[in-house]
TILO-99709 format. One record per residue (C-alpha): x, y, z; residue number from 1; residue in three letters. Coordinates in steps of 0.1 Angstrom, whole numbers, plus 5000, padded with zeros to 4 digits. Last residue first. Layout:
TILO-99709
+------+------+------+-----+-----+
|   c1 |   c2 |   c3 |   n | res |
+------+------+------+-----+-----+
|    X |    Y |    Z | NUM | ALA |
...
+------+------+------+-----+-----+
***
This chain:
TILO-99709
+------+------+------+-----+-----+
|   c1 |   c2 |   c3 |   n | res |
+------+------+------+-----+-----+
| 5196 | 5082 | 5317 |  85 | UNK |
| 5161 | 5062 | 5310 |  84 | UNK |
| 5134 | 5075 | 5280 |  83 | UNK |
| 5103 | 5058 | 5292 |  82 | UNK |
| 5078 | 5042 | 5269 |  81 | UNK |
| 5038 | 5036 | 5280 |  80 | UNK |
| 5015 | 5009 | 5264 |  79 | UNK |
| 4980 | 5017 | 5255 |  78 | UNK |
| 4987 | 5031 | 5221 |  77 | UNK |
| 4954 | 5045 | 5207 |  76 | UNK |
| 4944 | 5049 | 5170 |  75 | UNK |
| 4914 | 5076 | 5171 |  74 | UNK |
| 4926 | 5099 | 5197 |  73 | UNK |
| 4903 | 5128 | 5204 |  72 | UNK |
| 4918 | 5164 | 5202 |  71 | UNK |
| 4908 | 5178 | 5232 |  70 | UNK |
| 4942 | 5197 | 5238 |  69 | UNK |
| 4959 | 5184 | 5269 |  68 | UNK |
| 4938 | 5159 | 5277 |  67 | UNK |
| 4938 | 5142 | 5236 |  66 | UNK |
| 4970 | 5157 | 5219 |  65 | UNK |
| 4992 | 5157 | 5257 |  64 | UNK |
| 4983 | 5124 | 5262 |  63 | UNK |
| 4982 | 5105 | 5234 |  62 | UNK |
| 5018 | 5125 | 5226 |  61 | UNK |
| 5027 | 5103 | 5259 |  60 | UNK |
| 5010 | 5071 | 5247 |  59 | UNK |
| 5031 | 5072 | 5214 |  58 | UNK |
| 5065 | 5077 | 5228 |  57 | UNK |
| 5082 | 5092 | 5254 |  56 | UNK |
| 5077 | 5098 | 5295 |  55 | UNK |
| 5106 | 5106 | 5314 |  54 | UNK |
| 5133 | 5092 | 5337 |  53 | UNK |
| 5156 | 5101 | 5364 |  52 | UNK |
| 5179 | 5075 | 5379 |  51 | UNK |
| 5186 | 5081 | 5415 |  50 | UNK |
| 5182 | 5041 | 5426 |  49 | UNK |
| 5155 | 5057 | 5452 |  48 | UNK |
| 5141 | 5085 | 5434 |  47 | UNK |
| 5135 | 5061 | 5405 |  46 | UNK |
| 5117 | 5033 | 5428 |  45 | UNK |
| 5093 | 5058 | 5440 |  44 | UNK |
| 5090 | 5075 | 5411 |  43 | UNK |
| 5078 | 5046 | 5392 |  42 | UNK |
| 5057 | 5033 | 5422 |  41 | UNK |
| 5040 | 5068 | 5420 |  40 | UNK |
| 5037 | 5063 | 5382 |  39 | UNK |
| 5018 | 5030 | 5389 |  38 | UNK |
| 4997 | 5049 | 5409 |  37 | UNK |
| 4987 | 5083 | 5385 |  36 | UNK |
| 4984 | 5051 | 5360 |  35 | UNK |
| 4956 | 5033 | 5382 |  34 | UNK |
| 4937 | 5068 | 5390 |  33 | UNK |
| 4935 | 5079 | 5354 |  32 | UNK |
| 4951 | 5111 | 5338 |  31 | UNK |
| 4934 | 5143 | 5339 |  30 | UNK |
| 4945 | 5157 | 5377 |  29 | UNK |
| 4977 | 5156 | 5364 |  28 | UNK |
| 4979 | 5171 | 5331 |  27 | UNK |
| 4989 | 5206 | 5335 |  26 | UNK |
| 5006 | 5210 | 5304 |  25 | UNK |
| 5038 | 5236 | 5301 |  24 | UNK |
| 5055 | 5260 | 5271 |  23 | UNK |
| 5020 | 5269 | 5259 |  22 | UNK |
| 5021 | 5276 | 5221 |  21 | UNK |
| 4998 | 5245 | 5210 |  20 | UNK |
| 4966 | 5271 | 5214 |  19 | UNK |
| 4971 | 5280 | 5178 |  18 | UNK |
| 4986 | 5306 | 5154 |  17 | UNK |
| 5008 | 5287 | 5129 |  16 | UNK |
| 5044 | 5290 | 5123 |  15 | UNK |
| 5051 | 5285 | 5086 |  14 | UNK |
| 5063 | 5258 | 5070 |  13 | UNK |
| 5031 | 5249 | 5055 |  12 | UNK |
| 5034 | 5282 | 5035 |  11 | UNK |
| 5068 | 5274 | 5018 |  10 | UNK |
| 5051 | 5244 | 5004 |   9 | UNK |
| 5052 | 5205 | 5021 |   8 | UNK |
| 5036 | 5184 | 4996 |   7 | UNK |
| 5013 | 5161 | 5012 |   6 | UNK |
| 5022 | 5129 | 5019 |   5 | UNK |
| 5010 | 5097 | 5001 |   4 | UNK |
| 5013 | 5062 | 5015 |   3 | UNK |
| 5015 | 5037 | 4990 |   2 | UNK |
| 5000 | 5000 | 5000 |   1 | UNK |
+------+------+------+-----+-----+
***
């Protein structure tokens, strides 16, 4: 199956007025009880080790595209990535 893109022009490049120019999402009292938990445990075990860690991937975009914005998710990831130093 081809996959077409659209042709990127001089005007798609351009910066676009929108609500996406916040530097910072408040997110936390819009994610679910179980993952607020397991995140907890997360930190928890993190904090203790001293390895810091962030969210990545598909599920975080998921995130900030469908709580932080409202823009509903039609193909959901359910699984979470974390970028480890």
């Amino acid at each position: 199956m081809r996959t077409y893109w659209p042709q990127v022009t001089q005007g798609t490049l351009k910066p676009q007025r929108s609500s996406m120019k916040k530097k910072l999402l408040d997110l936390s009292e819009k994610i679910d009880a179980f993952t607020v938990e397991v995140f907890d445990v997360i930190i928890d075990i993190a904090d203790a080790l001293d390895v810091p860690f962030f969210v990545v991937g598909a599920r975080a975009r998921d995130w900030i595209l469908e709580l932080g914005y409202g823009i509903r998710i039609i193909r959901r990831t359910e699984d979470v990535d974390l970028g480890v130093r």
